[in-house]
VODREN-232712 format. One record per residue: x, z, y of N, C-alpha, C in turn. Coordinates in steps of 0.02 Angstrom, whole numbers, padded with zeros to 5 digits, always signed. Last residue first. Example, Ala and Ser with C-alpha at 12.3 -4.5 7.8 and 13.67 -1.06 7.14 Angstrom:
BEGIN
+00642+00354-00112+00684+00357-00053+00645+00394+00002/+00660+00390-00284+00615+00390-00225+00660+00390-00165/
This chain:
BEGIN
-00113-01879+01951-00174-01882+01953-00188-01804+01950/+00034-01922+01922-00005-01890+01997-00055-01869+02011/+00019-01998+01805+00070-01942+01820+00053-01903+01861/-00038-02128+01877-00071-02087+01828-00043-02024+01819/+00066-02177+01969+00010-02162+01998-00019-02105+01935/+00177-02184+01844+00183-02142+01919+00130-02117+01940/+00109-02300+01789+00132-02254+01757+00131-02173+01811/+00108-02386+01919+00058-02378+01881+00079-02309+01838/+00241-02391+01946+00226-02361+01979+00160-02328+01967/+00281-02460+01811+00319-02413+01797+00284-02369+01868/+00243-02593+01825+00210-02536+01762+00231-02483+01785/+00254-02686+01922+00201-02652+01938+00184-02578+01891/+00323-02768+01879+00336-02770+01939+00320-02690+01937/+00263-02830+01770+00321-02808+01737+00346-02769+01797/+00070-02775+01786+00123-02826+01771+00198-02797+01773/-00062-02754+01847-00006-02709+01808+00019-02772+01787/-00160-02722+02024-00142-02750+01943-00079-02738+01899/-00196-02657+02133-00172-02627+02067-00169-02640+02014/-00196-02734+02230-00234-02742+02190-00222-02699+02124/-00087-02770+02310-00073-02809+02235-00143-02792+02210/-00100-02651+02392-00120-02737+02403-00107-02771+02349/-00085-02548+02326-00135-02572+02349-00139-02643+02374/+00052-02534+02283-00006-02564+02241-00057-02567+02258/+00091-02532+02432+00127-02586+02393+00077-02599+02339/+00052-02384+02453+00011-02463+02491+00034-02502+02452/+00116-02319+02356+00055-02350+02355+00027-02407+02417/+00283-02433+02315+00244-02363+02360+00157-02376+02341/+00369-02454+02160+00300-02464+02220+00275-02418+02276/+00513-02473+02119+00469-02424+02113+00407-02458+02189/+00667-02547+02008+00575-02543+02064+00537-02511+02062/+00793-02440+01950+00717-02479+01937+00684-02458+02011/+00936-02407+01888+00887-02424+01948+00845-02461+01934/+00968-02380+01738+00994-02404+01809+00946-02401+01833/+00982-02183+01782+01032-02262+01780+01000-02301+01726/+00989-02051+01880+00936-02091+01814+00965-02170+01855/+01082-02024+01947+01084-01999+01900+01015-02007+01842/+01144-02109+02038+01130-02126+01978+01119-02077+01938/+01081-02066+02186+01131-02033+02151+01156-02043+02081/+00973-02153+02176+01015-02176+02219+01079-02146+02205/+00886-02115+02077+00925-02157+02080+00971-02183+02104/+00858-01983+02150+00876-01976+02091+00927-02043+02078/+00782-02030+02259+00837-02000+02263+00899-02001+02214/+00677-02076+02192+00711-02135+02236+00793-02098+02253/+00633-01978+02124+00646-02013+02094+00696-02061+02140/+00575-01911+02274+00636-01870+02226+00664-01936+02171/+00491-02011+02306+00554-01997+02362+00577-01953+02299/+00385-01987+02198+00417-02062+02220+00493-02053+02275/+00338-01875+02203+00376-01897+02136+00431-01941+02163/+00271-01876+02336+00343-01830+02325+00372-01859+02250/+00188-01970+02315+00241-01987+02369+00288-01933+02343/+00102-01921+02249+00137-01972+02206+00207-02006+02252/+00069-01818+02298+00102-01803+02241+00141-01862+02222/-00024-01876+02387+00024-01841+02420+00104-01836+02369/-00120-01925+02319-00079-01979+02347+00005-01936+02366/-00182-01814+02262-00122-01846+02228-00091-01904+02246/-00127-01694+02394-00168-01718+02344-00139-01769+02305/-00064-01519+02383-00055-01573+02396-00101-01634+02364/-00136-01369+02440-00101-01398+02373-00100-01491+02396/-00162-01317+02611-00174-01339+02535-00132-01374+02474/-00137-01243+02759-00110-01307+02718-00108-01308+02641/-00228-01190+02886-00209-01198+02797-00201-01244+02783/-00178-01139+03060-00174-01188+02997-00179-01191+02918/-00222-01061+03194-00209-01040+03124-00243-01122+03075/-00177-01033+03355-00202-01069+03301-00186-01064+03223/-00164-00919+03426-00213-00974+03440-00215-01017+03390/-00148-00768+03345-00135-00828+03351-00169-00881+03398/-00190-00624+03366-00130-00657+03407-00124-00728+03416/-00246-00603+03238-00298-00607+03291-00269-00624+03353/-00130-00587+03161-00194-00624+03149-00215-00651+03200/-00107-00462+03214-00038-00516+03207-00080-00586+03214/-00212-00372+03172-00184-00379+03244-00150-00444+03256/-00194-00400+03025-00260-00416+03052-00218-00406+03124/-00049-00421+02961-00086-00356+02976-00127-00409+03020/-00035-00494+02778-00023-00498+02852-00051-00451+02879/-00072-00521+02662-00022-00462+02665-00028-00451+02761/-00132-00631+02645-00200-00579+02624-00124-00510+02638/-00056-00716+02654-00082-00714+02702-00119-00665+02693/+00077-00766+02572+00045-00741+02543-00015-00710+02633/+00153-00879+02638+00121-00882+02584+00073-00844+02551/+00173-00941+02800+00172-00860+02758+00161-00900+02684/+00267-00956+02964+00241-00981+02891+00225-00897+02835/+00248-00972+03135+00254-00946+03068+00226-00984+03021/+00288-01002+03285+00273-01029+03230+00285-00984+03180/+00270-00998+03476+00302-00946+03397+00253-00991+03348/+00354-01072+03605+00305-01082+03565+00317-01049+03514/+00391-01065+03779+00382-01040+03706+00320-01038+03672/+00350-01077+03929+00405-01132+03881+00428-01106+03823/+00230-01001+03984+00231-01053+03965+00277-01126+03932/+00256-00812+03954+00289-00877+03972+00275-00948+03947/+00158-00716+03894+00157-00757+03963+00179-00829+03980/+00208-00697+03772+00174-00733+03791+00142-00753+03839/+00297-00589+03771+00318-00662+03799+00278-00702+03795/+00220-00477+03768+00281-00463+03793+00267-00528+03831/+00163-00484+03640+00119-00476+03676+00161-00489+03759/+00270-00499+03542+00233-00546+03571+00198-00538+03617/+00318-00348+03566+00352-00403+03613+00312-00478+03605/+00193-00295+03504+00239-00265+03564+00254-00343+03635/+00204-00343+03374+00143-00334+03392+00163-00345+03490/+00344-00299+03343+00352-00375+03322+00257-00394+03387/+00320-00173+03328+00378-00179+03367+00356-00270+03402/+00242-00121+03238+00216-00134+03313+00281-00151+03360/+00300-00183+03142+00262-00224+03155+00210-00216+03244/+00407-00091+03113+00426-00167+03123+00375-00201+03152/+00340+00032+03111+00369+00011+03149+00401-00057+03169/+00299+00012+02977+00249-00004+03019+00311-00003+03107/+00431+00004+02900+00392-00056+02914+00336-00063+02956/+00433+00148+02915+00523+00069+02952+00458+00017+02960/+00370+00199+02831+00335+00215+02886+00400+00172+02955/+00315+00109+02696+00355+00147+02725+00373+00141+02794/+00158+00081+02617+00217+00038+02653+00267+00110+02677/+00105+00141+02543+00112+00084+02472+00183+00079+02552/-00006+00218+02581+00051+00241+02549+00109+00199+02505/-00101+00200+02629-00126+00197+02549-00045+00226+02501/-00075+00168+02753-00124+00230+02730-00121+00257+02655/+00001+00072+02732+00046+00117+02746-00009+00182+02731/-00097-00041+02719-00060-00034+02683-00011+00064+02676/-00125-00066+02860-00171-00027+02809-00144+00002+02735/-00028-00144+02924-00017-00093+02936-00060-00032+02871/+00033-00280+02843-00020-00255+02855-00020-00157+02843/+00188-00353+02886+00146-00326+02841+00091-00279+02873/+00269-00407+02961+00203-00412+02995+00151-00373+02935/+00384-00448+02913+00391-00431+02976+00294-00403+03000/+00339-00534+02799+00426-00478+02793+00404-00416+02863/+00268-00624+02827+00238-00559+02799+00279-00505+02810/+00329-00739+02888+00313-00695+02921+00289-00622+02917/+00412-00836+02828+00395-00771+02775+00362-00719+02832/+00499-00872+02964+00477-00895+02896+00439-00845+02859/+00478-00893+03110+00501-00853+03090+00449-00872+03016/+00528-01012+03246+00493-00990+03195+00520-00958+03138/+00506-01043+03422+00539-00983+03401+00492-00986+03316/+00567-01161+03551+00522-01129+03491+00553-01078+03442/+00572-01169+03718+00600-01157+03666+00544-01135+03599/+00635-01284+03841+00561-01272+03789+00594-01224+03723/+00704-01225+03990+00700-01245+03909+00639-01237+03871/+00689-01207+04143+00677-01293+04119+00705-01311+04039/+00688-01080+04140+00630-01113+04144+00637-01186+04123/+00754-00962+04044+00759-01018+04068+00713-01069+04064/+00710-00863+03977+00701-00872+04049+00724-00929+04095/+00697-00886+03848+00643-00937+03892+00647-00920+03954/+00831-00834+03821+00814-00895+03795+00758-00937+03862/+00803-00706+03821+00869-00752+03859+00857-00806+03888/+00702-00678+03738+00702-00667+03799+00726-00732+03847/+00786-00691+03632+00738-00762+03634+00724-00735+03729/+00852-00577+03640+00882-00624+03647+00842-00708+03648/+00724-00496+03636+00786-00494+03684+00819-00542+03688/+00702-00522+03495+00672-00541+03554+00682-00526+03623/+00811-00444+03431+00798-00495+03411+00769-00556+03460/+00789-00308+03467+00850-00334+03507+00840-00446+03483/+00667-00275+03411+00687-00316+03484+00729-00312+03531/+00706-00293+03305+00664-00323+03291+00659-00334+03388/+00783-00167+03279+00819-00239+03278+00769-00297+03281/+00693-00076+03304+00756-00058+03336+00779-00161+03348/+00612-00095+03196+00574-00099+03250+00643-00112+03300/+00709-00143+03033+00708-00093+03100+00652-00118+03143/+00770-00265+02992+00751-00201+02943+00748-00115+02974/+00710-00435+02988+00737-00387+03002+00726-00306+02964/+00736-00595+02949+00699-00557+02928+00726-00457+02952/+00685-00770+02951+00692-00703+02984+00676-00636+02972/+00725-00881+02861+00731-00816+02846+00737-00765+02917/-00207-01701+02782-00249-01668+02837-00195-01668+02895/-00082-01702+02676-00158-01732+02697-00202-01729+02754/+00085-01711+02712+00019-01656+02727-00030-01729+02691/+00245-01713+02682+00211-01752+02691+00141-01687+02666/+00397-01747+02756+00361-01703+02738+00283-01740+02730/+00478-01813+02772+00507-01798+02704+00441-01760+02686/+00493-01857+02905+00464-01898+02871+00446-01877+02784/+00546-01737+02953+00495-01752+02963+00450-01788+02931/+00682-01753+02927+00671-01705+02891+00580-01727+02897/+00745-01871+02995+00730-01872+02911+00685-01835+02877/+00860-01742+03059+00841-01819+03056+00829-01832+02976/+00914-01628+03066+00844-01625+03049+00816-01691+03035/+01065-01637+03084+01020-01590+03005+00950-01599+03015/+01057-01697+03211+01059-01736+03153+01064-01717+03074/+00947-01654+03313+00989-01624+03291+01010-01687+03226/+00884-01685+03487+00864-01723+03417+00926-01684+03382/+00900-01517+03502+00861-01567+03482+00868-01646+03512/+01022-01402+03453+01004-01416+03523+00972-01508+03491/+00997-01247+03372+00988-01315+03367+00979-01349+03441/+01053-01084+03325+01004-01115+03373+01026-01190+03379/+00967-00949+03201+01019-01018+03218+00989-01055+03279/+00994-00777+03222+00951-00852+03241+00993-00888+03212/+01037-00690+03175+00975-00648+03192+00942-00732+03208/+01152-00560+03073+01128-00644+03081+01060-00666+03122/+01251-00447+03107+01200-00474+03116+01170-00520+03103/+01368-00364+03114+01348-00424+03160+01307-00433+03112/+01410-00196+03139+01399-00244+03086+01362-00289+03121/+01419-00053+03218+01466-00099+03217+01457-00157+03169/+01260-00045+03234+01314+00015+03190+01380-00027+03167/+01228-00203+03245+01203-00149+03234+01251-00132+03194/+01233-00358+03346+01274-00285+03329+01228-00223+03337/+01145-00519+03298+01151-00455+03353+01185-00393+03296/+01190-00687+03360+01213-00602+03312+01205-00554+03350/+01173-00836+03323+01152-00781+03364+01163-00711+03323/+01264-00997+03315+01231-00938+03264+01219-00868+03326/+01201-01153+03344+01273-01082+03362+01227-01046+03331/+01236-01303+03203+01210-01249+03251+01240-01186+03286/+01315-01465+03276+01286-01411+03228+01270-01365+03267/+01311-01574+03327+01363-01509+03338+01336-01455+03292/+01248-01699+03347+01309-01690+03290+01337-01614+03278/+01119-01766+03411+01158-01702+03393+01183-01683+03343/+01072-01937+03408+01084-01860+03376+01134-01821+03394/+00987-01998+03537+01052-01995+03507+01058-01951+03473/+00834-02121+03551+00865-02069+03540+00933-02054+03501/+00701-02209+03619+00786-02220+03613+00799-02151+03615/+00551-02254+03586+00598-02204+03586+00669-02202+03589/+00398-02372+03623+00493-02375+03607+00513-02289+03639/+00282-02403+03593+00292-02353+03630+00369-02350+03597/+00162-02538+03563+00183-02516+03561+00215-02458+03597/-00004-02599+03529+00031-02547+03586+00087-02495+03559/-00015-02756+03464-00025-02676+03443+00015-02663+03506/+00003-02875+03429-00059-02882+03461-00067-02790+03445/+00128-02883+03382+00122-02928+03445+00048-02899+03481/+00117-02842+03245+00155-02779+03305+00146-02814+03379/-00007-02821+03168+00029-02863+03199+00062-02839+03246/-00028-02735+03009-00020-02749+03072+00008-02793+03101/-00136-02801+02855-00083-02800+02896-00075-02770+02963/-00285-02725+02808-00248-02765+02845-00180-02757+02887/-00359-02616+02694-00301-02665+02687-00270-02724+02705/-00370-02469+02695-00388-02520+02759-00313-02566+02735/-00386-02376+02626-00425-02403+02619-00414-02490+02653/-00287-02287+02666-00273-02339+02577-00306-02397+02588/-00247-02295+02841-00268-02270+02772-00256-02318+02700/-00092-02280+02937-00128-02334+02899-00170-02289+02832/-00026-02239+03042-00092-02199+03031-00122-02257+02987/+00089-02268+03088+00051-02325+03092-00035-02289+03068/+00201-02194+03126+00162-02154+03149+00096-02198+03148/+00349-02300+03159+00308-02260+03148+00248-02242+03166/+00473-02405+03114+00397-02429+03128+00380-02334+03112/+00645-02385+03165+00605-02398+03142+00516-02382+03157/+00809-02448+03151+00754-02455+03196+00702-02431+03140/+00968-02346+03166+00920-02400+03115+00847-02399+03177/+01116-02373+03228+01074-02350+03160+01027-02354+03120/+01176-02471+03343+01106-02441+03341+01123-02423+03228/+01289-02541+03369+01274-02491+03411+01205-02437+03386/+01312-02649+03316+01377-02611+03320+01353-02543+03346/+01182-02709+03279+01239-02694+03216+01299-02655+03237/+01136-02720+03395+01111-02703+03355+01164-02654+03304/+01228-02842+03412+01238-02781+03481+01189-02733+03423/+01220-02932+03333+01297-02913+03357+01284-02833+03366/+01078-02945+03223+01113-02947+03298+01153-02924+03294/+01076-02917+03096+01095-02990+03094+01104-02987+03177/+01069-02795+03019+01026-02800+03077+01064-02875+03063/+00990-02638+02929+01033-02677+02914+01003-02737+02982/+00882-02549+02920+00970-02486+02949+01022-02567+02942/+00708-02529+02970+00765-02551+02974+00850-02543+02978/+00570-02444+02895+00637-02437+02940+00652-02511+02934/+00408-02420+02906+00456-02501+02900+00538-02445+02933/+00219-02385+02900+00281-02370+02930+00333-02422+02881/+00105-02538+02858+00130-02462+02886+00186-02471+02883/+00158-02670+02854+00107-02640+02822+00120-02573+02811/+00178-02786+02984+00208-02740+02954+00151-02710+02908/+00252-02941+03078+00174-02919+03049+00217-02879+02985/+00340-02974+03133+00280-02934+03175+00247-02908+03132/+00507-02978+03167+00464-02978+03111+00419-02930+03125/+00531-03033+03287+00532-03078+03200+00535-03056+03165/+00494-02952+03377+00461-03014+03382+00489-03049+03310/+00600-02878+03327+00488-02813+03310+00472-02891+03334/+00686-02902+03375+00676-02888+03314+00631-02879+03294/+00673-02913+03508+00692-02963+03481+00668-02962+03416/+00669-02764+03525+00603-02808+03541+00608-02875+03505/+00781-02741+03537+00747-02700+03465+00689-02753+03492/+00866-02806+03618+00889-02825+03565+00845-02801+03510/+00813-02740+03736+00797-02810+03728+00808-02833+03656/
């Protein structure tokens, strides 16, 4: 009742909005911050929202303070590092989402340890009422392209890593409460099988320069907040110079400056 109160005085928003400071009792002793997401506002479209005459969808969520348990698997008496596991909403990730912004270490050294690895995700999704996601960074480490090994370039641990890794996806993908995520950078290394596994394959491109001017703008905002560029200066988001019109004035130079920087 007390966040509704709040979204009724003050309706009209121009994309996403936290709130971490409150003037209600119950607000102020109990809640962290409120805030406007997911408003899908383009540059272009330069009308306010009215939160009265919009469909809203309220989330009440508590963070997870506990940090993570670490998963070890024992090889030749030596532990292992093989997961971290996070129980969600986590409060190392709060934030992390918003930080990211689009347009549009697993790493083993055996076939051997590669499914004792998935053995233990095993564990994991046999439990039917857990969603579990499973993502493995640098996926190349693990998936290098078997063709490679003809040419003599891979060593004959690594093709085993990969029909190991080939194996057990094929393994758990039955189970409908796992999801595998990877990231790669270099994608022309990957083995074509691994490839052809995915249901979905994402390219995520160089950033554009709205994108750019948001990452200047959150590191700088950082920067200040840590004084370590002193003192503190106004900074504009771009919607902010979009509705001004991108006119330049004493308010306005220094995001102007920014915008061009980004270009």
């Amino acid at each position: 009742m007390s966040v509704l109160k709040l979204l009724n005085r003050h309706n009209i928003v121009f994309g996403d909005y936290k709130w971490t400071e409150f003037d209600d009792v119950f607000l102020n002793s109990n809640v962290q911050s409120v805030s406007i997401v997911d408003t899908e506002l383009k540059l272009k479209e330069r009308q306010p929202i009215d939160l009265s005459k919009s469909g809203l969808s309220l989330h009440i969520f508590q963070l997870n303070e506990e940090g993570p348990s670490i998963e070890n698997l024992e090889e030749e008496n030596e532990d292992i590092v093989a997961a971290n596991h996070w129980v969600l909403p986590a409060a190392e990730f709060h934030g992390l989402w918003e930080s990211l912004i689009y347009d549009t270490e697993v790493k083993s050294q055996s076939g051997k340890l590669v499914s004792k690895m998935f053995q233990k995700i095993q564990e994991l999704i046999d439990d039917k009422d857990a969603l579990v996601f499973v993502l493995i960074d640098e996926v190349e480490s693990l998936t290098a392209a078997r063709s490679a090994f003809k040419a003599g370039t891979e060593p004959s641990d690594a093709i085993r890593v990969v029909n190991a890794v080939l194996m057990q996806i094929d393994h758990i993908k039955r189970y409908p409460n796992v999801v595998i995520l990877t990231t790669s950078n270099i994608t022309e290394k990957i083995d074509m099988a691994f490839v052809d596994r995915a249901d979905i394959k994402q390219y995520i491109g160089p950033p554009s320069a709205a994108a750019i001017f948001r990452i200047y703008l959150s590191c700088l905002e950082e920067l200040m907040k840590c004084q370590i560029i002193y003192p503190r200066q106004h900074l504009l988001s771009l919607r902010e110079l979009e509705m001004i019109g991108f006119v330049e004035n004493n308010v306005s130079r220094l995001s102007l400056v920014l915008k061009e920087i980004s270009r």
